[in-house]
VOMI-544182 format. One line per field, with one value per residue (C-alpha): residue in three letters; x, z, y; residue number from 1. Coordinates in pm, 1 decimal, always signed. Layout:
BEGIN
residu [ALA|...]
u [X|...]
w [Z|...]
v [Y|...]
num [NUM|...]
This chain:
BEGIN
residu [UNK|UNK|UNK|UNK|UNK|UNK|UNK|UNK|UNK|UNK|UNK|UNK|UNK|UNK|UNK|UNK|UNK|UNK|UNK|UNK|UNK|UNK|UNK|UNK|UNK|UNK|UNK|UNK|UNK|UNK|UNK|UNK|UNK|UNK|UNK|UNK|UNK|UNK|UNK|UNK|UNK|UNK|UNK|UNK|UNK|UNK|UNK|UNK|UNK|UNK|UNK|UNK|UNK|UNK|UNK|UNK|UNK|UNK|UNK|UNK|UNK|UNK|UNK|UNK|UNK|UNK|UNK|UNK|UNK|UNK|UNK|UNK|UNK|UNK|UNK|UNK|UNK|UNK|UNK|UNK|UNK|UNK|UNK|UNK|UNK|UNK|UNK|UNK|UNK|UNK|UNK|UNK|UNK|UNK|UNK|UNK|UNK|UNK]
u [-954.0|-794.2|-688.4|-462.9|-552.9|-675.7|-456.5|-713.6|-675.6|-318.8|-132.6|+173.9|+432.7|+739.5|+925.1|+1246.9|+1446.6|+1682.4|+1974.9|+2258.9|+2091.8|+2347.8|+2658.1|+2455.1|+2218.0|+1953.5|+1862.5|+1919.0|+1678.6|+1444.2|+1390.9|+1321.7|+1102.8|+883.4|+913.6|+766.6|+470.7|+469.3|+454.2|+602.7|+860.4|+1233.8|+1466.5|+1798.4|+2066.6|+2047.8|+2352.4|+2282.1|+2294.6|+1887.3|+1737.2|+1474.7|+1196.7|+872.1|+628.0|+323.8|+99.9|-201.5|-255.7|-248.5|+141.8|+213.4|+111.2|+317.3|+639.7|+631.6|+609.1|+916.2|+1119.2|+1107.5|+1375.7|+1529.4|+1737.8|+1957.1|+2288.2|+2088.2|+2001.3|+1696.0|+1623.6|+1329.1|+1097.5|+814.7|+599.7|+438.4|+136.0|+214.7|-37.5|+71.4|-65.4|+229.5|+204.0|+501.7|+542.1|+849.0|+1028.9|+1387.4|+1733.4|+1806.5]
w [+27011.2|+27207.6|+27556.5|+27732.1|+27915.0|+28295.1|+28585.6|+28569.9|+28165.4|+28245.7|+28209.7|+28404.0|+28390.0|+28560.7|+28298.0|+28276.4|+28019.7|+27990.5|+27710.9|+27569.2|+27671.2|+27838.3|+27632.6|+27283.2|+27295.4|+27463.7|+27709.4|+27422.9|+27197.1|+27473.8|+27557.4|+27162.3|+27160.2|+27437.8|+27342.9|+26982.3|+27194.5|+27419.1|+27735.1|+28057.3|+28292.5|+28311.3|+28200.9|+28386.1|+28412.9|+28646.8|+28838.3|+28707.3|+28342.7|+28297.0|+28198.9|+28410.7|+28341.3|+28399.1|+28151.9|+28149.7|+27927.9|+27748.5|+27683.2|+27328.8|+27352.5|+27618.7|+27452.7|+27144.4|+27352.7|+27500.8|+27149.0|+27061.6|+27377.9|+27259.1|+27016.6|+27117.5|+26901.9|+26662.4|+26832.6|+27118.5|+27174.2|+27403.4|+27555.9|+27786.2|+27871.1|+28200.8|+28327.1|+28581.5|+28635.3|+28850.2|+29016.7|+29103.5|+29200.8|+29014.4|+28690.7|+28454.8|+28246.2|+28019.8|+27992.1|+28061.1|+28125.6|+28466.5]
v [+7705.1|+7386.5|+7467.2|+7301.4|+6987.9|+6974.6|+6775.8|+6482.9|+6436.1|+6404.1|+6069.0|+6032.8|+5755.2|+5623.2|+5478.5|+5235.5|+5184.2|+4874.5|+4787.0|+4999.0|+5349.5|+5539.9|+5713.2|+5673.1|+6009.0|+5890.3|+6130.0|+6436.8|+6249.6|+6156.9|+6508.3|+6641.9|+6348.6|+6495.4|+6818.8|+6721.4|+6528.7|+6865.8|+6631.0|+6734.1|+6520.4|+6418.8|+6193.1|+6076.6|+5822.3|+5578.3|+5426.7|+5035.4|+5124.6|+5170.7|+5538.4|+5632.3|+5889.1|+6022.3|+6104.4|+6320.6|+6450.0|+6342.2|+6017.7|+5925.6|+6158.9|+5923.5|+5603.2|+5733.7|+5811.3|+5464.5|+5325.7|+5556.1|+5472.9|+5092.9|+5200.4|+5496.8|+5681.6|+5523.9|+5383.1|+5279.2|+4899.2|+4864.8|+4530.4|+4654.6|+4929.7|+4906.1|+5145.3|+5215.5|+5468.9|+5725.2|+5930.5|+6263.8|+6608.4|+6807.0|+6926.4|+6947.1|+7192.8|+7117.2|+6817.6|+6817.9|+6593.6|+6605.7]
num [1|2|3|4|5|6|7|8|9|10|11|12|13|14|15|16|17|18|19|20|21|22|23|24|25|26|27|28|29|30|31|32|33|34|35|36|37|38|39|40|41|42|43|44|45|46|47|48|49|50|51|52|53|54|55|56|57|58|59|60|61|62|63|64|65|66|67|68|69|70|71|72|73|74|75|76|77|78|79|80|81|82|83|84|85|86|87|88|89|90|91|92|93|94|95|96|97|98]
């Protein structure tokens, strides 16, 4: 039986996202996206036009939403995506659009 991961197997990211994000789905998508991955964190709009969000979860799920958030969901146009590792003590336990 596979239990869940401990804190210290957990990967957790601070993630922007540049481009045509905001108005086209993005967040909605983001969040069945991570739900799929089962990773934990948030995802919001940002005042400047970017989406900001943190990720957390194991990390090949975390390595795989990256590779997803390059694109985004369909009528999105993404020009840019950093992260940054984010060291935390909190644990998320869903993933939701704040």
């Amino acid at each position: 039986m596979k239990s869940l991961p401990e804190h210290h197997d957990l990967e957790t990211l601070s993630v922007l996202v540049e481009g045509r994000v905001q108005g086209v789905g993005f967040r909605a998508a983001t969040v069945r996206q991570a739900h799929q991955l089962k990773l934990g964190g948030w995802v919001r709009n940002l005042p400047d036009g970017r989406v900001e969000a943190l990720i957390q979860g194991e990390r090949t799920a975390v390595d795989r939403m990256l590779s997803w958030l390059l694109q985004g969901p369909p009528a999105a146009r993404v020009t840019g995506v950093s992260h940054t590792e984010t060291p935390t003590d909190r644990h998320y336990e869903r993933f939701e659009q704040i």
